[in-house]
N, C-alpha and C positions, 0 to 999 in steps of 0.2 A: 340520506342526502350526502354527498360526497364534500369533503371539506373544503372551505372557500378558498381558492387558490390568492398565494401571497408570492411577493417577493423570495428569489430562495434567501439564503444565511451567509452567504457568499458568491464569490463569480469563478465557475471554475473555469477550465481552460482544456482540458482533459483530460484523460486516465496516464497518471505517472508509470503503474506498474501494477502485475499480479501475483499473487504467493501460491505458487502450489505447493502441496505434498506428496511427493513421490515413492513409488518403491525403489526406485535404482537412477538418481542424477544422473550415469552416462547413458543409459535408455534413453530417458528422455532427452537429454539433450540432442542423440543421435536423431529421435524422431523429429522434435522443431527444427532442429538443422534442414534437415530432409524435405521435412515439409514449406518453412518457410525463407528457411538459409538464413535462422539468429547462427551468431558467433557468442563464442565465451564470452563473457563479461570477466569482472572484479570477483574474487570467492564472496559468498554470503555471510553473514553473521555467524550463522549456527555451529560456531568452530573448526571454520575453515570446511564443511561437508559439504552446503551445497553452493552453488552457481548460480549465477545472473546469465539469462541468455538477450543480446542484445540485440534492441531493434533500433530502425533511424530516428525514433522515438519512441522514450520507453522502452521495458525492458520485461519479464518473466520471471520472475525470484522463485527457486527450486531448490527445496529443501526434503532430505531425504527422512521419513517420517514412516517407514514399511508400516506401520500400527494403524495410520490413518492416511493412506495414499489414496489419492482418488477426490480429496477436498480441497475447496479455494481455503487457504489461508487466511488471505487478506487481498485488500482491494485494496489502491492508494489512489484517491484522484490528484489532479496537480492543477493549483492555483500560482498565481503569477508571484507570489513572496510571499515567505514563511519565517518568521525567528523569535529567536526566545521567549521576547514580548510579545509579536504577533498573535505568539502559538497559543499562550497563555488565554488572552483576549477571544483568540476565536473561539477557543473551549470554552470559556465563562459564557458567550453568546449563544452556544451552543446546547450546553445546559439549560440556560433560562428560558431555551423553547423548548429544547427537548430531553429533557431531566432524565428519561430512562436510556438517553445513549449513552449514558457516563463518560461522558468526553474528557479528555486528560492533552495535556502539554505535555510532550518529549522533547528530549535535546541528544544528541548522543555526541561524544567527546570529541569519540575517533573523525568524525569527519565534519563535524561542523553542523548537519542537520535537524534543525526542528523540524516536530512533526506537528499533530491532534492525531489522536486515536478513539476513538469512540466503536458503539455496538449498536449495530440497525435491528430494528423492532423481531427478528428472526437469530441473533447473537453472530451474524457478522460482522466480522472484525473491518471496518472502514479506517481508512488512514487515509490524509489531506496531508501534501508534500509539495512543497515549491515545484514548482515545472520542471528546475535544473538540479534537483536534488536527486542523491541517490538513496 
């Protein structure tokens, strides 16, 4: 019997952004170029390797990983406000239904952004991000 459909746990708004693993960031970037004309973004995290390729929403996060190219990273969907406290709250709600996402609250310094990160029943890495967050 398929489970009784609820409320979801939140209101999203839609997908902020996607993480790939590449073997070569200027590759890729030339192919989405090509294909769908993103431009450079901001460098990535992964000290200064890879790139953001940007869309008129949302964005591509490409990070150069040759060991495991060819995988989603991560997903982030994007809800309309996210912060410290939020982030906190959402995760604890998050947990109390779904305990094997292991949801967690991020912050990170450099730019101001809270996250939740959690892991979908398959060890996908899911991240919920303000709409205008990067």
């Amino acid at each position: 019997m398929p489970p009784r459909i609820r409320f979801p746990l939140f209101r999203l708004v839609g997908v902020n952004h996607v993480g790939l693993l590449v073997s070569d960031v200027e590759r890729s970037y030339a192919f989405y170029h090509r294909l769908l004309g993103v431009t450079k973004g901001w460098p990535a995290t992964n000290a200064g390797k890879g790139i953001h390729l940007d869309f008129p929403s949302g964005y591509i996060s490409v990070d150069p990983v040759p060991e495991r190219k060819g995988l989603i990273a991560h997903f982030s969907i994007a809800i309309d406000h996210v912060d410290q406290n939020s982030a906190g709250r959402l995760a604890d709600k998050i947990n109390g239904e779904l305990p094997d996402a292991r949801a967690r609250a991020a912050f990170r310094a450099d730019d101001g952004v809270s996250t939740v990160n959690l892991l979908d029943p398959d060890g996908f890495h899911v991240q919920i991000s303000p709409k205008n967050g990067r």
